[in-house]
C-alpha positions, 0 to 999 in steps of 0.5 A: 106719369110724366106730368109729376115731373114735367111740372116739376122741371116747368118750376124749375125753369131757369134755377131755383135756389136750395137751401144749405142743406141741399133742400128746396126752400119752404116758399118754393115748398109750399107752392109745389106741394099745391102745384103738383098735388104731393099730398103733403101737409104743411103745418101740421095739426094735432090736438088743436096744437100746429106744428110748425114745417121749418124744413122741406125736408119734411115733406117726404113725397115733395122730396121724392119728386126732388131726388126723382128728377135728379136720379131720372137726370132731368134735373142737376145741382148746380152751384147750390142751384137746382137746374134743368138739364138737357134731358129735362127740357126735351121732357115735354116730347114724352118719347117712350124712351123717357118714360121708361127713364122716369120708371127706371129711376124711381124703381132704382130709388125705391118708392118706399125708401125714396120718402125717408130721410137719410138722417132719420131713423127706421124702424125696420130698414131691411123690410123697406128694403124688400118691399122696395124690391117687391113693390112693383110685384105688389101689382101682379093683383090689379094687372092680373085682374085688368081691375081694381082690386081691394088695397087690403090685398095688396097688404096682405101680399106684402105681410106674407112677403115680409112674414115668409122672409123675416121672423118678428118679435111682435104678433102677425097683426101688429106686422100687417098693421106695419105693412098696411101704412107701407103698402099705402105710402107705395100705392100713394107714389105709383098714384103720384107717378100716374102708374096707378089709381085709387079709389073708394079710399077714406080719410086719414085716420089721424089728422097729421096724417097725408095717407087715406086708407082702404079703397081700391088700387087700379093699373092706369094705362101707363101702369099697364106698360110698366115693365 
């Protein structure tokens, strides 16, 4: 779990610059989404059109990493610098006690929640909410099996979840649909943290999309610890 962040503090080193807006730089951007494996996709694609990346802010998973380091206390701003902290330069002796910290604080974000930006409207902001609350419950299936389970499972976990709580104006398929991309967008940051791995998954359906689909979910031996 910790290598996310240790190569993301590595980065940092001394300071990196943000932008007015309080993001990473694009040029910073670019290299830490190849650097650290965000998934993220720059300069998007669609009907043979590219659509341009003008912000970071932009690339939901490589602004998790950043709000992660911060909530987790390893990194700080700084006079409109991102630096490393104290905490953040002991990251590399990786007692359990910082372990336990990084979990902690991504839980607190909410793995879900934590990709959104604030600025940018949701659909069903009460339903990220609970899946952000559920989402490590959304595990009970791989930890109780000591296996890979089918990702479908854990959608159809998280649509009865979400069905059992609210009520929707729209059929139970088109909410399971909904909860597909969201349970996904949850495995893929557990996976970005080393808390678990996915397997047999296939290629996106759209071509501006970073998500993989189907597959299976399996606890990693750090995802087994999670409390």
């Amino acid at each position: 779990i910790m290598g996310m962040l240790t190569g993301f503090v590595d980065f940092v080193g001394t300071g990196r610059r943000l932008t007015q807006t309080g993001n990473l730089t694009l040029a910073d951007a670019r290299i830490l989404v190849d650097l650290l494996g965000t998934g993220d996709v720059m300069d998007r694609s669609s009907h043979g059109r590219t659509f341009t990346t003008q912000s970071s802010a932009e690339l939901p998973r490589l602004r998790l990493v950043l709000t992660w380091a911060k909530k987790a206390g390893f990194v700080r701003v700084l006079h409109g610098k991102v630096v490393v902290t104290k905490r953040g330069r002991d990251i590399a002796r990786e007692t359990g006690t910082t372990f336990d910290r990084a979990v902690d604080a991504l839980l607190e974000l909410g793995p879900l929640q934590a990709q959104r930006a604030h600025n940018r409207w949701v659909l069903w902001p009460r339903v990220n909410e609970l899946l952000d609350h559920v989402s490590v419950q959304l595990l009970i299936g791989p930890y109780s099996t000591q296996g890979p389970i089918p990702l479908d499972d854990i959608v159809d976990t998280a649509t009865h979840v979400e069905l059992d709580t609210f009520e929707f104006a729209t059929s139970d398929d088109e909410i399971r649909q909904h909860m597909e991309w969201d349970a996904i967008d949850i495995m893929d940051v557990f996976e970005l943290a080393g808390l678990v791995r996915r397997d047999g998954t296939e290629p996106a359906r759209y071509e501006w999309s970073r998500n993989s689909t189907g597959g299976s979910v399996e606890l990693t031996a750090a995802g087994r610890l999670t409390r």
